[in-house]
C-alpha positions, 0 to 999 in steps of 0.5 A: 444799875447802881454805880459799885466802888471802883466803877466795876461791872462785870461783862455779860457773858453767856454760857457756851450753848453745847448740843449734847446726844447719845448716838450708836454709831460704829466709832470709825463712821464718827467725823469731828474735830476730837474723837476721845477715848476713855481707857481703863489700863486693863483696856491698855493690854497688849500682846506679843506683838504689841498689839491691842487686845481691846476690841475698840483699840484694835479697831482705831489702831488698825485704821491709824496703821499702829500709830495709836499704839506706837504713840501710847508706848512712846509716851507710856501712856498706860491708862492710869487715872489722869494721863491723856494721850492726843495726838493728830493721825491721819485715817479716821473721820475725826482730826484727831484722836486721844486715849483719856485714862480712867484708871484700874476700872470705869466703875464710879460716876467720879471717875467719868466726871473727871473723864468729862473734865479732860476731854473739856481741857483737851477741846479747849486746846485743840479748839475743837468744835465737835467732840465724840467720847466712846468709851473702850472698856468691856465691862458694860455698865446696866441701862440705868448705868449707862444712863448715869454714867454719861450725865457724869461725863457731861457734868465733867464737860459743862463743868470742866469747859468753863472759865469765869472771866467776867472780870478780864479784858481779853478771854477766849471763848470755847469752841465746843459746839457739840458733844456725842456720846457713842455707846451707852445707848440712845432714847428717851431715859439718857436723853432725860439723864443728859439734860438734867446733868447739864441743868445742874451743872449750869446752876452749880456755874451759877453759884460759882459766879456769885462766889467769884464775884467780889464783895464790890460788886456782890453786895447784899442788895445785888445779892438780893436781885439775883435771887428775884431775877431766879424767881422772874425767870421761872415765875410758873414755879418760884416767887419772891419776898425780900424783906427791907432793912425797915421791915426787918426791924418790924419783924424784931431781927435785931441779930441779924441788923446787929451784924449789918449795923456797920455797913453802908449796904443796907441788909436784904433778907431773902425767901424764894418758894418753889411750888410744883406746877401741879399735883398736891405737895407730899414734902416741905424743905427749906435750905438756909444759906449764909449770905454775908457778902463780905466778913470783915470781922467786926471790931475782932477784925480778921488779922494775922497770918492765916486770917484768910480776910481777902477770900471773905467775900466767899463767906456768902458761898451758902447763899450761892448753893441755895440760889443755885439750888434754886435755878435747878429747881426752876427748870427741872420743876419737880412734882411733890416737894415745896422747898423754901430758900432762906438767906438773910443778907448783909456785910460784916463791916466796922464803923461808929455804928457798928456792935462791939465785943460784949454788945447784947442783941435781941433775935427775932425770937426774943432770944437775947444773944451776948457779942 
């Protein structure tokens, strides 16, 4: 690997491997480290003698002597969207028990990402390996619900679990091994949600990490080699062209050279194709994202309050939804559709080869475009 300015490379760290399953158990039989509840505050009503009405609460609160509602009174914790209660008591199988706010009502896939989020946060503070999430509201969601309800649980968890430290010298890894999700049914269809969820998920992690790293680390050509280890990775249905700075020259780009003109990183325009493993393709899309690597401005450099230079490197953020797009594709290889992922790459920097305000560069097209 070529050597980067400041001699920095990030640390290979692989993402935590969490074994997600549906499973209908009675929630009382559940042993783990972190038994997480999500509530509605109707689901937090309770009677005259301070007791739970909701089923699922009666239950866990009759098993823990009233401690679950003893604390949730203490704390006020009323079941409002954000509020979590977690707390170790003794008489269940699992080390310890909170109760997640889901708000008014556990109605949108929002509102069960977030659930998946806090219950990530709250096993990264317990150091939890095994986690099971129940939900307690009577308001039971369709099987197809069901289904999209617990891969927004897992999008949240996957999502909610990760930290990017690639570039710290000390990080703590997450302890979550495994994570269940008791009550929304079992079988094929919401193992299937499940898996596509977390495949997702890794690749929006993905896109992340490029939008994290900086632009001396990032630069077009690394960019560009990202993308052909997608391809290679899953080669049964991607391939790769990258186009040279020569052959770009070839093709007439002088637009796009214009911009990399400056730079000491040479540009790399991209194409990956997916094609569907089998069957005939009905579809053709293509998803064109912005790849400068770092936007300086050019001579109208980037100055002034508010002129936001240091988060330029982010500027290739449409390049990493793409390339994640990608990496999703790779894995959930789906029938019918052709797409194509376009990212001309390069940097925005200033030198004596750099355009000037006022410069006159021809597109590939023969468009003549005024800087």
């Amino acid at each position: 690997m070529a050597h980067t300015l400041g001699l920095t490379q990030p640390a290979n760290i692989e993402l935590p491997k969490i074994s997600f399953a549906a499973k209908e158990i009675d929630v009382a039989e559940w042993k783990g480290d972190l038994l997480a509840v999500g509530v509605t505050e109707k689901d937090m009503t309770k009677d005259e003698n301070s007791k739970f009405q909701n089923p699922i609460l009666k239950k866990l609160d009759g098993l823990l002597g009233g401690l679950l509602a003893e604390a949730s009174f203490e704390e006020d914790f009323t079941g409002k969207a954000g509020q979590s209660l977690v707390h170790r008591l003794p008489g269940l199988g699992s080390k310890r028990v909170g109760l997640f706010g889901l708000g008014q009502s556990a109605s949108s896939p929002a509102a069960f990402h977030s659930l998946g989020e806090a219950v990530a946060a709250a096993a990264k503070t317990a150091q939890a390996s095994s986690v099971a999430i129940i939900l307690a509201s009577s308001e039971c969601p369709s099987a197809m619900s069901k289904g999209n309800t617990a891969a927004a649980i897992v999008s949240g968890t996957v999502l909610g679990l990760y930290e990017d430290n690639r570039y710290k010298s000390e990080s703590k890894k997450p302890q979550l091994k495994s994570l269940d999700i008791l009550g929304l049914g079992t079988g094929p269809e919401i193992e299937k949600k499940i898996k596509y969820a977390e495949v997702v998920s890794c690749a929006i992690i993905f896109g992340r990490e490029l939008v994290n790293s900086p632009a001396n680390v990032l630069t077009p050509a690394a960019l560009a080699a990202e993308a052909s280890k997608i391809a290679s990775l899953y080669s049964d249905v991607l391939s790769a062209n990258i186009l040279t700075e020569e052959q770009c020259r070839e093709l007439k780009m002088g637009s796009y050279l214009g911009v990399a003109a400056a730079s000491a990183n040479p540009p790399h325009f991209i194409h990956l194709c997916y094609k569907p493993p089998s069957g005939p393709v009905k579809t053709k899309l293509a998803l064109v994202g912005k790849g400068l690597t770092f936007d300086s401005g050019g001579y109208n450099i980037k100055t002034g309050p508010g002129c936001s230079i240091e988060t330029m490197k982010a500027d290739m953020g449409g390049s990493a939804a793409v390339f994640g797009a990608a990496k999703a594709l790779g894995q959930i290889k789906p029938s019918g559709v052709e797409v194509h992922f376009i990212v001309a790459s390069c940097e925005n920097m200033i030198s004596g080869k750099g355009m000037r305000p006022g410069d006159i560069v021809t597109a590939s097209n023969g468009k003549t475009i005024e800087v």
